[in-house]
Phi, psi and omega in degrees: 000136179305143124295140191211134197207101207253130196210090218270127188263006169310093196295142160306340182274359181235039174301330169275016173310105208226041176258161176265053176333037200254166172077073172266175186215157178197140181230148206211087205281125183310324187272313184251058195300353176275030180232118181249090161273153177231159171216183186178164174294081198225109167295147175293159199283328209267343170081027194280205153296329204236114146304173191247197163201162213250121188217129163236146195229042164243344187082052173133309181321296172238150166239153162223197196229133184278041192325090158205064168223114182294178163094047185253132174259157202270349174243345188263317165114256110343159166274213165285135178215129197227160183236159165193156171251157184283161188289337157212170166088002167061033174285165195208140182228147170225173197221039228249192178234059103096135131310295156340305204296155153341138137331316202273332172215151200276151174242132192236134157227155171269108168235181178214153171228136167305327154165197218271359168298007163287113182254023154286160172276129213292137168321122166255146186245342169194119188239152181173137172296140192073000168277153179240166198345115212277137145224144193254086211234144186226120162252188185209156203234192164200098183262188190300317217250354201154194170240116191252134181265102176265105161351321244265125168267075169336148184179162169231100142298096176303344162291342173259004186340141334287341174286132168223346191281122203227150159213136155299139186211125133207189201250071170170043188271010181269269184269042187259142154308155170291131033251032147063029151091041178265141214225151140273144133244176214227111183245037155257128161272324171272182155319041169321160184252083174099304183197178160264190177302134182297343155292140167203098188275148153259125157254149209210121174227143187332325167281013160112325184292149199221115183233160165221144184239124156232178172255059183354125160223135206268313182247095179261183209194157151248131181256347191146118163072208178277005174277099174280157154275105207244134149251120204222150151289118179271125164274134162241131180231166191242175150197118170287341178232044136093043181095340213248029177277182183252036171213077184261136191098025201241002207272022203181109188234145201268157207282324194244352175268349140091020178283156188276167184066128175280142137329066238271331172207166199221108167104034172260168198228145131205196191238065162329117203071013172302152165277162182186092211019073189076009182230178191243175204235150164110152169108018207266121169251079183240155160204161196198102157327173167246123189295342166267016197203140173250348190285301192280108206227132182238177197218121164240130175216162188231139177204169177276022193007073194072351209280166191297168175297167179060353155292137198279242207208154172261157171245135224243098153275159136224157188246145155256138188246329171250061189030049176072041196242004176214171189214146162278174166295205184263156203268299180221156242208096158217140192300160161059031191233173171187172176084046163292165180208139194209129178208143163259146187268172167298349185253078175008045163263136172276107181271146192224103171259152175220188171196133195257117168301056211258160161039044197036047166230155164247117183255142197224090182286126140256154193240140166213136190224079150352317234191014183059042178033053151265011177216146189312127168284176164272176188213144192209093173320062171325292215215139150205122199268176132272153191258022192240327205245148312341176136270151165296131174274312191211161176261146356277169193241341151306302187129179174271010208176129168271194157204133103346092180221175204221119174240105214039235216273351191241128204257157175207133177233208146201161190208170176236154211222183141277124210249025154328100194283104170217129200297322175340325193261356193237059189305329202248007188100166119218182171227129223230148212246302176283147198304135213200089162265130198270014213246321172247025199042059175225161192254140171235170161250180201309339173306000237343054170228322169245125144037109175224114177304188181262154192219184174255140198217148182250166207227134183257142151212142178258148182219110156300109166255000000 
């Protein structure tokens, strides 16, 4: 029978933790899965340089904390930041956004660790300016000469306006100097209005095929203050030979526009930086191949489908069956969610997590489906909060994005939440590392006697099959 195990990964030496730990990441190495890191806007406790990262070698179970990523801010740790491990030799890549740099522009750096029993500070290998949320998805290849570790780092560059929507890609990124053979290419093709969308996902299966997904925006609009009206294209573009060709990201021409990249929906609208319980809106993206299948690629995007001013915003699955070149209707539908997350497993179960705004609560779901929910997935109710408690110090205050990944028959995620020790809020359990009584909800520090309010903390979870 599967197992399911919910785990606030918040280390016991950080029990007086009161930071908004929010916006996680999570890597998982495929040759050793009881070796994880996570990440979140989590300042180092030391007040240093080096940001910290979330490292476990139990598979899950217990966690600690690292300093070795530069570039750390004193509330954030990092801007954004995502990880990922090469498919062997156990190397760990990131993806971050400088903490350090001026405010007014983002600095995207590329980093690598040799892996993760490494405490030294991860290497940087490509630092530029003005790119927005890094994601990091890394395989390994096997030529003729070795095993090469292949890249991509996903990004919307704001230095190329208007095509913005971009991915870093490269093939040798485990032992080349920096910058360690990392290419840009600029995979929006048409005519956007000002930029594309601050997501830009990669899915990548084991024979080397590569889709990216973003968003076009077609219209923009001022509604008032920083909220705009955006009308978008949900995109999907392809590379059969796994990006690094010298024309990439070229596989896949939409049916009716003969333009490179298909059209996964055409003409959505939503109200980029609108609020929905403390947290702001627009940008919700995911996509994730089937590792037995390279044809079969599913797209979760979230927009407002029409709904009145002041409605939040719905969530969009869809499936491809021919390597992304016809798309279905929507498989599922949920209202007031954001933060999709989509991974398949080797038996082609698709897992899909989000958070849901319900009741004044932010509820934090997973899905597994066998069949595109033509028949009840399974569902397994992670986390449910009030969405009032913390107050937001800063946005996003969830974050802007979870992550979902799947290592053979098994999904493993995180997701960031209100860490109120109440069983009430955790229906499958959890298990809490920092001093925590459920009996009185009350969070303690290490002394366990005085009193530490509630924050936001992100939370691992595995679902065993």
């Amino acid at each position: 029978m599967p197992t399911l195990k919910v785990v606030n990964i918040t280390p016991a030496a950080l029990s007086g933790d009161r930071s908004q730990d929010a916006e996680p990441n999570l890597a998982v190495n495929p040759e050793r899965p009881s070796e994880i890191v996570a990440t979140a806007f989590t300042p180092d406790p030391m007040g240093g340089p080096l940001a910290p990262i979330y490292v476990s070698t139990d598979g899950g179970q217990t966690w600690g904390l690292r300093s070795i990523v530069p570039g750390a801010a004193a509330e954030t740790g990092t801007g954004d930041i995502s990880v990922g491990f090469a498919s062997e030799g156990g190397a760990l890549y990131a993806g971050i956004l400088s903490g350090r740099h001026p405010a007014k522009t983002t600095r995207m750096q590329i980093l690598r660790s040799p892996g993760i029993s490494s405490t030294a500070p991860m290497e940087v290998l490509v630092t530029r300016d003005r790119p927005d949320q890094p994601w990091v998805v890394a395989g390994s290849v096997r030529l003729h000469d070795g095993t090469r570790d292949r890249v991509y780092v996903a990004n919307n560059d704001l230095g190329r306006q208007p095509q913005t929507a971009a991915v870093d890609v490269s093939d040798n990124a485990r032992t080349a100097s920096a910058p360690a053979g990392f290419k840009p290419s600029v995979i929006e093709r048409r005519a956007p209005s000002g930029q594309d969308g601050p997501p830009v996902r990669i899915a990548l299966h084991p024979d080397g095929t590569v889709y990216a997904v973003f968003e076009s925006w077609r219209d923009v609009g001022e509604a008032g203050g920083d909220i705009l009206n955006i009308t978008f294209d949900v995109v999907v573009t392809r590379d059969d030979e796994g990006g690094v060709g010298p024309n990439p990201f070229q596989d896949l021409k939409d049916a009716e526009d003969s333009e490179i990249g298909q059209r996964v929906a055409a003409e959505r609208t939503e109200r980029f930086n609108a609020s929905m319980g403390q947290e702001r809106l627009g940008g919700d993206l995911a996509i994730a191949v089937d590792p037995t299948d390279p044809a079969g690629v599913w797209v979760a995007w979230c927009d407002r489908g029409g709904a009145a001013p002041g409605v939040g915003c719905t969530l969009h699955v869809r499936h491809s069956t021919d390597h992304g070149q016809t798309w279905s209707a929507d498989a599922r539908t949920v209202t007031d969610a954001k933060n999709p997350a989509l991974a398949v497993s080797t038996d082609s179960l698709l897992g899909l997590a989000y958070q849901q705004f319900k009741q004044g609560q932010w509820v934090t779901t997973l899905e597994l489906t066998g069949d595109g929910w033509q028949t009840p997935a399974e569902r397994h109710v992670l986390h449910q909060a009030r969405a009032d408690v913390p107050r937001a110090h800063f946005l996003p205050y969830l974050g802007d994005y979870i992550r979902l990944l799947s290592v053979g028959r098994d999904f493993y995620g995180v997701f960031s939440g209100n860490n109120t020790p109440d069983p009430a809020d955790f229906p499958e359990g959890v298990t809490y590392q920092r001093h925590a009584d459920f009996v009185s909800h009350q969070l303690f520090d290490l002394d366990n006697v005085t009193r530490v309010p509630p924050s936001i903390d992100p939370f691992f979870f595995h679902r065993a099959a």
